[in-house]
Backbone as CSV, one residue per row, in Angstrom:
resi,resn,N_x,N_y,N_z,CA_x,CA_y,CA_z,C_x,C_y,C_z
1,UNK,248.206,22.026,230.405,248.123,23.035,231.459,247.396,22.437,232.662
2,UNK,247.833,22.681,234.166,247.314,22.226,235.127,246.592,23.058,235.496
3,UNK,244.755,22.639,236.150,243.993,23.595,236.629,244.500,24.012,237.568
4,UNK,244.073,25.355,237.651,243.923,25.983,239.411,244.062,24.927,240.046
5,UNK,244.912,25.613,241.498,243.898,24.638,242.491,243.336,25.470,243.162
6,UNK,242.469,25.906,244.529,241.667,26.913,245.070,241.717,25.942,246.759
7,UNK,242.177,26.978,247.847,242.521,26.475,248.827,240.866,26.547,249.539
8,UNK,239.583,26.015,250.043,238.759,26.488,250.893,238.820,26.582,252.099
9,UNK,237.908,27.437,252.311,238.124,27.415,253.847,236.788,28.264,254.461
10,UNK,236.047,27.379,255.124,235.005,27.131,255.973,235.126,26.148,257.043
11,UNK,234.146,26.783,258.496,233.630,25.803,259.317,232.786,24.895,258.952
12,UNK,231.848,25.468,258.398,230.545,24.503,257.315,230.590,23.785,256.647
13,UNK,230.267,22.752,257.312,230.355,21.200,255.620,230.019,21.499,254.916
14,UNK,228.811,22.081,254.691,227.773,22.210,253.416,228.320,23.449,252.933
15,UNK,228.993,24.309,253.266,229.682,25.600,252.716,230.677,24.963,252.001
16,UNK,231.557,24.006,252.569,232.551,23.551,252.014,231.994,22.754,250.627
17,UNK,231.180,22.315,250.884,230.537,20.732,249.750,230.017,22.219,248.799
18,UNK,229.270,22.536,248.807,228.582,23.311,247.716,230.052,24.598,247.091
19,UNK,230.935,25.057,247.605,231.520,25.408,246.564,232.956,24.782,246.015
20,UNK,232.890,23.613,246.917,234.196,22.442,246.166,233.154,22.228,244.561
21,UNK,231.996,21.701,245.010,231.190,21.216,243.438,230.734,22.087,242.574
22,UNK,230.522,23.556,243.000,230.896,24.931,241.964,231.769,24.660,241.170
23,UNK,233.313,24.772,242.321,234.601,25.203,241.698,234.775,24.068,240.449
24,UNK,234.475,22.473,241.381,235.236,21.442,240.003,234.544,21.507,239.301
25,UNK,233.070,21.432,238.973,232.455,22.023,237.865,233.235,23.018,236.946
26,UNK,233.551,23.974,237.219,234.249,24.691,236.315,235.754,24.881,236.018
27,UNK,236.345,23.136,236.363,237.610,23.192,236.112,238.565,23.237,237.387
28,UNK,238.472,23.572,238.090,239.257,23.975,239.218,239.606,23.114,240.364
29,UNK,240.714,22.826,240.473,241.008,21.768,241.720,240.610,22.270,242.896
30,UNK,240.497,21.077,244.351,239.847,21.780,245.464,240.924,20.777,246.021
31,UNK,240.917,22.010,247.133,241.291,21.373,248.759,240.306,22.246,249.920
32,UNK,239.980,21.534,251.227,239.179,22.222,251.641,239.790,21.775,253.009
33,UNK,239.358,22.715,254.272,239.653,22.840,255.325,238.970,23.733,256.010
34,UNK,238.275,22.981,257.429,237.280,23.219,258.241,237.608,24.697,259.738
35,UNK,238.862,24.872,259.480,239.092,25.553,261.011,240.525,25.757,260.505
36,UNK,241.108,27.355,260.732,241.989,27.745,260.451,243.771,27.020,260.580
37,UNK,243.814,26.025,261.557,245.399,25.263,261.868,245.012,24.481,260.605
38,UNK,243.844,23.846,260.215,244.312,22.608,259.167,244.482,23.599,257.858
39,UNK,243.507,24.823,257.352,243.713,25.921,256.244,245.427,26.463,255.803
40,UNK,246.166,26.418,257.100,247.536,26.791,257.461,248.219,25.746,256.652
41,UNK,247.588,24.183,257.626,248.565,22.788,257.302,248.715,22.604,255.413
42,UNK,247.266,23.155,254.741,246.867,22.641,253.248,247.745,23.550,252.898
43,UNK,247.658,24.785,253.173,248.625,26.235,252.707,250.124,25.432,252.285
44,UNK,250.728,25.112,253.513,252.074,24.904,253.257,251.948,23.185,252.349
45,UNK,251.550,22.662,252.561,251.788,21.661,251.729,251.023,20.853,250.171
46,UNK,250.133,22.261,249.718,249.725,22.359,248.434,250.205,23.392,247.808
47,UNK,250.573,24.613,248.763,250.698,25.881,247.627,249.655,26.254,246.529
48,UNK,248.466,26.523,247.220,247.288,26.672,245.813,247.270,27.676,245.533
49,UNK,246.780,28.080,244.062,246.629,29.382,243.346,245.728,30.219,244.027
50,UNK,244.753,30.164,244.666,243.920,30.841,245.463,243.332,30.505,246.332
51,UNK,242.986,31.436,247.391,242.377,30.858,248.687,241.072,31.627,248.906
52,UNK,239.932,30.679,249.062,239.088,31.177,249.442,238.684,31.256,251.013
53,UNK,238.273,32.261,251.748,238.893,31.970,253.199,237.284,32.992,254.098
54,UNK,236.916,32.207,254.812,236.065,32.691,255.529,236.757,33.368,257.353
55,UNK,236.123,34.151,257.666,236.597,35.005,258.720,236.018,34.328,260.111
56,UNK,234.859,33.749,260.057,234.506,33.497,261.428,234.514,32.044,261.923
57,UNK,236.305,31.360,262.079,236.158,29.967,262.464,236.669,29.593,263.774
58,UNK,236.000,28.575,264.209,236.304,28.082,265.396,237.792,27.874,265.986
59,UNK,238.151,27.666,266.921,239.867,26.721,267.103,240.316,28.216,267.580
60,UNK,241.619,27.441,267.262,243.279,28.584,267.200,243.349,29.492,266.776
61,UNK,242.646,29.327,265.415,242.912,30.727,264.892,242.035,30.921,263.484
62,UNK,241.269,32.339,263.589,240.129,32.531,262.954,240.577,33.140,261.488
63,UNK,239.978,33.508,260.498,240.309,33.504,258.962,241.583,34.898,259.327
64,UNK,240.947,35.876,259.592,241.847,36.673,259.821,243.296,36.858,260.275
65,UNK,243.585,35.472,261.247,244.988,35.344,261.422,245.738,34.431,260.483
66,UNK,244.443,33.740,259.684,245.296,32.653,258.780,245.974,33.639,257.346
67,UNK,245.095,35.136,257.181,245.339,36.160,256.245,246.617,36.376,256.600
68,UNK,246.566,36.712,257.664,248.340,37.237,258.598,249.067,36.316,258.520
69,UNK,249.124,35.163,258.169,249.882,34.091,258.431,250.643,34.188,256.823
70,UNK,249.111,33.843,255.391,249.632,33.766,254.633,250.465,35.242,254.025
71,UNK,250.064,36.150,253.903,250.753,37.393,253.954,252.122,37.660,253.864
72,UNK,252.566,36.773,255.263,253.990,37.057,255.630,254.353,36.479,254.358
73,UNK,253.835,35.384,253.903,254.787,34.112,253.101,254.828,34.397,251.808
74,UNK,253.326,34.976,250.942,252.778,34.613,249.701,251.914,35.710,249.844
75,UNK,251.903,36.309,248.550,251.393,36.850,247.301,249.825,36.178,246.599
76,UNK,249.702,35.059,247.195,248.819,34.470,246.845,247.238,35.221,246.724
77,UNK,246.228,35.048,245.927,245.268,35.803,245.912,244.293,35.470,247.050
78,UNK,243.528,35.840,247.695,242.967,35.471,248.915,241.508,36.366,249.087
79,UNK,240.666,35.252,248.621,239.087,35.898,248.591,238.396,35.689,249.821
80,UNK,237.851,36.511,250.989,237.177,36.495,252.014,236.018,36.198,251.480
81,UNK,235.358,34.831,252.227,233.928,34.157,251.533,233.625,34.136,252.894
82,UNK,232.147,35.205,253.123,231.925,35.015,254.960,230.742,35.506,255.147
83,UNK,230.226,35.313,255.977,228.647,35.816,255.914,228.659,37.568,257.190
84,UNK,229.918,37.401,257.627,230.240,38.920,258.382,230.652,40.056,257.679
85,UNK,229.610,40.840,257.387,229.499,41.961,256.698,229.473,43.450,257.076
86,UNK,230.152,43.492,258.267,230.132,44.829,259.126,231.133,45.454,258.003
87,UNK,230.772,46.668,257.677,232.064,47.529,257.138,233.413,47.319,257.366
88,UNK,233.569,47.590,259.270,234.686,47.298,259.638,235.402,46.099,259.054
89,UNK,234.659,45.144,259.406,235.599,43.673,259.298,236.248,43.939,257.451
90,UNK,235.097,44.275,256.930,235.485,44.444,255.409,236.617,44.818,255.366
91,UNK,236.861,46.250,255.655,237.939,47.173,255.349,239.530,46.535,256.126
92,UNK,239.211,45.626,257.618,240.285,45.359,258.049,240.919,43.959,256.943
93,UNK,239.765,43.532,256.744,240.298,42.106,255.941,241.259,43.024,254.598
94,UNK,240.448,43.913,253.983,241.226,44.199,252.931,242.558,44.916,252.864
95,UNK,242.657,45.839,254.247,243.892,46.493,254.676,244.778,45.401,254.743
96,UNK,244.507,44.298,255.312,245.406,43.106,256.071,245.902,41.955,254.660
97,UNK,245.492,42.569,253.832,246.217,41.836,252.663,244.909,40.953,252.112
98,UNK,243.558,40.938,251.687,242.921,40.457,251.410,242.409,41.114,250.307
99,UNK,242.227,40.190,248.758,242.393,40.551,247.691,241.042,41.249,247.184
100,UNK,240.163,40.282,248.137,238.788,40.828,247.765,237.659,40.129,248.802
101,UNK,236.422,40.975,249.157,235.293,40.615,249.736,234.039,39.808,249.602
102,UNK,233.308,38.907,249.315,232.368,38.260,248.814,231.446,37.788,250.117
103,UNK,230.262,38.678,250.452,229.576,38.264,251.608,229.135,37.381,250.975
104,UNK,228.084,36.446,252.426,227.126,35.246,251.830,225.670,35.686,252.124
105,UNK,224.668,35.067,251.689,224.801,34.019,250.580,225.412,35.098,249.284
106,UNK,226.050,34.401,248.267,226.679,34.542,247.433,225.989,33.836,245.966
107,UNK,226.209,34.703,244.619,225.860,34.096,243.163,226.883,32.777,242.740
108,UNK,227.004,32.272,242.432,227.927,31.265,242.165,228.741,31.839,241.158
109,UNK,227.985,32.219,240.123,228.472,32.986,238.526,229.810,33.837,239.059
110,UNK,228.888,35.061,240.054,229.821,35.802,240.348,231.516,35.565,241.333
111,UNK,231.581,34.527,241.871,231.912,33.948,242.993,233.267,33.629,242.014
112,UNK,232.593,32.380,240.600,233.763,31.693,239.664,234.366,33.047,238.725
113,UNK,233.374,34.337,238.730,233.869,35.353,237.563,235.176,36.020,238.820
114,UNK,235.081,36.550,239.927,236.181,36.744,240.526,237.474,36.228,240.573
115,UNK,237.036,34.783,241.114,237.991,33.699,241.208,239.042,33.766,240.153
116,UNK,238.436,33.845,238.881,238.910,33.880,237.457,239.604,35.275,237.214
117,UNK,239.320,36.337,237.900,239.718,37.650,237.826,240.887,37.895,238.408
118,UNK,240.950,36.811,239.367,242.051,37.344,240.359,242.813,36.110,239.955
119,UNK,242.628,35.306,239.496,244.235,34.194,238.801,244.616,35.045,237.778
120,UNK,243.314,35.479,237.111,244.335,36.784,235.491,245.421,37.434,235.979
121,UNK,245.072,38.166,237.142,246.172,39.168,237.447,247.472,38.486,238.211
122,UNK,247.088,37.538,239.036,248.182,36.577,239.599,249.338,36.014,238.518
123,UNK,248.643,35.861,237.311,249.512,35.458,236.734,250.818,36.123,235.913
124,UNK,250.074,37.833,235.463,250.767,38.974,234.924,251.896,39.672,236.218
């Protein structure tokens, strides 16, 4: 059986570095991407089981349009990992096709027990 893979997506190196070495710790392949056009570029040419996707990035285009992007295409599970915690943004991310919310800072435990929650159902 092939692990997960888990798409990231942060501006933050160190956001990126600390939950690539979570995830492979517990099995899980990584790809990671800094600013929403390259999150897009990994999208189409890995196809990963889940995306973890932060809302507030620099460039072209911020987490929220990369949600709209994948949406059109895929079914894919798509966890908002972000330190913007206004209600609003919550509720629009989740209207807009976003599987689930995880402000920061974040438990790690809880972070891999989701992750794991939402491939169960991806897969049924």
């Amino acid at each position: 059986m092939t692990k997960p893979l888990i798409l990231v997506v942060d501006d933050k190196p160190e956001i990126l570095k600390m939950v690539g070495d979570i995830l492979k710790l517990e099995g899980f392949g990584v790809v990671a991407a800094s600013d929403g056009k390259s999150a897009l570029s990994l999208f189409e040419q890995h196809k990963p089981d889940l995306i973890l996707l932060d809302i507030m990035m620099p460039g072209e285009f911020n987490g929220l349009d990369v949600l709209y992007f994948i949406r059109e295409r895929s079914g894919v599970p798509v966890i908002m990992l972000t330190a913007y915690d206004h209600p609003t943004s919550v509720r629009k991310a989740l209207e807009d096709g976003a599987d689930d919310y995880i402000t920061k800072p974040f438990s790690a435990q809880v972070l891999v027990a989701r992750i794991q929650s939402k491939l169960r159902r991806a897969k049924t």
